[in-house]
C-alpha positions in Angstrom: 0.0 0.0 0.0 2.7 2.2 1.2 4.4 1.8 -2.0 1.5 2.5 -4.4 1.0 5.5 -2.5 4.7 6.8 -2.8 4.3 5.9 -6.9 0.7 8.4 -7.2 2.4 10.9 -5.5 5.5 10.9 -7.3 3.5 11.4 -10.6 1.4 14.2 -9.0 4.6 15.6 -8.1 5.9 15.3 -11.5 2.5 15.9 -13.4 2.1 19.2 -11.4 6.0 20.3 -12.5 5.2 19.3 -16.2 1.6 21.3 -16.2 3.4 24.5 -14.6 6.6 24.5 -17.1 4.3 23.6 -20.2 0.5 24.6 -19.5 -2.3 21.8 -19.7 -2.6 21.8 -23.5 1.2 21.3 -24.5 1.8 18.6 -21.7 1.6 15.0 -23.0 1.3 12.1 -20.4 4.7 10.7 -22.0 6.0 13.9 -20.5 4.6 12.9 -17.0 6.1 9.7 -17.1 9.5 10.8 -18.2 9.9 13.4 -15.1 8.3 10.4 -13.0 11.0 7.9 -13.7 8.1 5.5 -14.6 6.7 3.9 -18.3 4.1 4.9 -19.6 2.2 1.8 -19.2 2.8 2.6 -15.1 1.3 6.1 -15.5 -1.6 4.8 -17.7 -2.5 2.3 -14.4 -2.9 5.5 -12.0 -4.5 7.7 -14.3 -5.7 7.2 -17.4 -6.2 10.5 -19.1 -4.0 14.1 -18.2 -7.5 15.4 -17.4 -7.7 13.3 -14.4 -4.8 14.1 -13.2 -5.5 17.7 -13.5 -8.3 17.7 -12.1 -6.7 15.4 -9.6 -3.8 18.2 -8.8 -6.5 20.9 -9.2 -8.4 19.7 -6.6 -5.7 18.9 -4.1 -4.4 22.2 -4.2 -8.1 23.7 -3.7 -8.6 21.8 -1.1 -5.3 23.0 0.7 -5.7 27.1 0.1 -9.6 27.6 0.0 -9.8 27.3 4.0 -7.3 29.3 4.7 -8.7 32.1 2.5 -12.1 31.5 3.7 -10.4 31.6 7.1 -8.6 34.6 6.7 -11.4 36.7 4.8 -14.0 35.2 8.1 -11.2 36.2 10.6 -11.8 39.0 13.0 -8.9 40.9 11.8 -9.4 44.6 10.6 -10.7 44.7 7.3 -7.6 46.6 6.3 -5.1 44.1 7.4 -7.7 41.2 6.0 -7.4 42.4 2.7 -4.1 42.9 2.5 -3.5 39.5 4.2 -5.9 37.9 1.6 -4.4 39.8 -1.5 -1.2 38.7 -0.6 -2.2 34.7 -0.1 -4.2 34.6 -3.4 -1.6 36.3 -5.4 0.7 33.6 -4.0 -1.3 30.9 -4.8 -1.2 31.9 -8.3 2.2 32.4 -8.9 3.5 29.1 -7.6 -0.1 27.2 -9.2 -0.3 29.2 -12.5 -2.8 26.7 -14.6 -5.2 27.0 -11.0 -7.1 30.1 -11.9 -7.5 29.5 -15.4 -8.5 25.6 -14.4 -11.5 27.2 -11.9 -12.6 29.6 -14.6 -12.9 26.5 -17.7 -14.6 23.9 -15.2 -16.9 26.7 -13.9 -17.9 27.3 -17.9 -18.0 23.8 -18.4 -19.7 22.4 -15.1 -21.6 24.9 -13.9 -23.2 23.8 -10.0 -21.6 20.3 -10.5 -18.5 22.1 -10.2 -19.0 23.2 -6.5 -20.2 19.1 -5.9 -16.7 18.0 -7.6 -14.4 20.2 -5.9 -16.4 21.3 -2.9 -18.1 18.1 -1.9 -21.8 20.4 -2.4 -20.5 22.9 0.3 -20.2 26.3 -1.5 -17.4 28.7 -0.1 -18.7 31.3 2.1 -17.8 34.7 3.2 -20.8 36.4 4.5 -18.9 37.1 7.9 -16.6 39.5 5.9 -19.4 41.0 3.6 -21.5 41.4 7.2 -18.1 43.3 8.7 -17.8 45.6 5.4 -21.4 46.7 6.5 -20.5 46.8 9.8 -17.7 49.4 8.5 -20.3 51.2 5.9 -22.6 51.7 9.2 -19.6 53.2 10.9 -18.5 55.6 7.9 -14.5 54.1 8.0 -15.4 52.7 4.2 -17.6 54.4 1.2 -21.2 52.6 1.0 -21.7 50.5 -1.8 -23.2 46.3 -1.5 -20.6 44.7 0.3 -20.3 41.6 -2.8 -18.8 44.5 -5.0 -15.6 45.2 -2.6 -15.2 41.3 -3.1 -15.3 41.1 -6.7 -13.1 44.0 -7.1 -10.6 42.5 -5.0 -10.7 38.8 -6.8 -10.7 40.2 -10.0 -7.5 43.1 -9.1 -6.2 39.4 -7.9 -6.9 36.8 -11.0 -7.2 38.4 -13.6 -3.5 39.2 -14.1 -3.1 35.6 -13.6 -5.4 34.4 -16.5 -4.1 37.4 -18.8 -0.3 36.2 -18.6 0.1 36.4 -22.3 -1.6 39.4 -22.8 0.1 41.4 -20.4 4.1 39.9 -21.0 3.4 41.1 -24.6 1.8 44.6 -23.8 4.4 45.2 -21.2 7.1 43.5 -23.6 8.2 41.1 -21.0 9.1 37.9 -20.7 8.8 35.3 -17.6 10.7 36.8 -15.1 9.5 40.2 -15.7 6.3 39.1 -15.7 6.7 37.5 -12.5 8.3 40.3 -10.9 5.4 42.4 -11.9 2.8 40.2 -10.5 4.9 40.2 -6.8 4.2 43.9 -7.3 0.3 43.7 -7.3 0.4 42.0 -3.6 1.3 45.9 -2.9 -0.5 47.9 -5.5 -3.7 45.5 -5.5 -4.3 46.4 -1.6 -3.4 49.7 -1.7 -5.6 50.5 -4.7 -8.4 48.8 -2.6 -8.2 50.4 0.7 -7.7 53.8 -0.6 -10.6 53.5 -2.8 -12.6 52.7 0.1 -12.2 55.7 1.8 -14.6 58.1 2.4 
């Protein structure tokens, strides 16, 4: 048992490194196998297709971040601090997972509310503690009024989109990886101060 285990995780290991480096579409499962250290025919007996184990690494790494963003964005820390806390995690996540966000928005497309049963088990993530604190801080005139679920798709969307529009941007900015990677560290910054400052009364 102990040795099947060590042989799935040693091609999620190497599946994830091959999907980062070459993107979904340009990976081949020979490619998988190669960085493995194991045949094809070895691969094939774990999983069968790349889209399994896609959706395999997609959902492992899901399963790992989502609670602590839905922790942190529930959290009783200021909403200042909270945001730049969250900011900071998401943009993270994306750098080190780049196919992630671009995985969530195709399955979304494709699966609709069996997406949230596949990844989420049925259990939809929920953040009405922080959209009931950004009322609480509308109520007290710290933040500009406005519905509370606009301040959270402002800040996802300062946060992914960047991330989805990787080739877009490196060839508007003229940049290649490592520029663009740089550029993207920035936004934990300017993606939270942008935020917060708008905010203001």
């Amino acid at each position: 048992m102990k040795e099947n285990e060590s042989t799935e995780e040693q091609i999620l290991v190497a599946a994830f490194n091959v999907f980062v480096e070459k993107g979904f579409d340009k990976t081949k499962m020979e490619d998988i196998a190669e960085v493995a250290g194991i045949k094809r025919t070895v691969l094939n007996y774990y999983f069968r297709t790349k889209e399994l184990l896609y959706h395999k690494i997609a959902k492992t790494i899901i399963n790992q971040t989502m609670p602590i963003m839905l922790k942190t964005l529930n959290s009783d820390l200021p909403f200042e601090e909270k945001i730049e806390k969250f900011v900071d995690f998401y943009i993270g996540i994306g750098l080190k997972n780049p196919f992630l966000p671009l995985f969530i928005i195709n399955e979304l497309n494709s699966l609709g509310d069996k997406f949230i049963d596949i990844i989420f088990e049925g259990h939809a993530p929920n953040i009405d503690p922080f959209l009931k604190q950004l009322e609480d801080e509308m109520e007290k005139g710290t933040i500009i009024k406005m519905q509370p679920i606009q301040i959270f798709i402002h800040i996802f969307s300062l946060c992914a989109f960047p991330l989805l529009a990787k080739p877009m941007i490196k060839m508007i900015t003229n940049s290649n990886d490592e520029n663009y990677i740089a550029l993207i560290k920035e936004r934990k910054t300017e993606v939270s101060r942008f935020v917060i400052k708008g905010l203001k009364p």
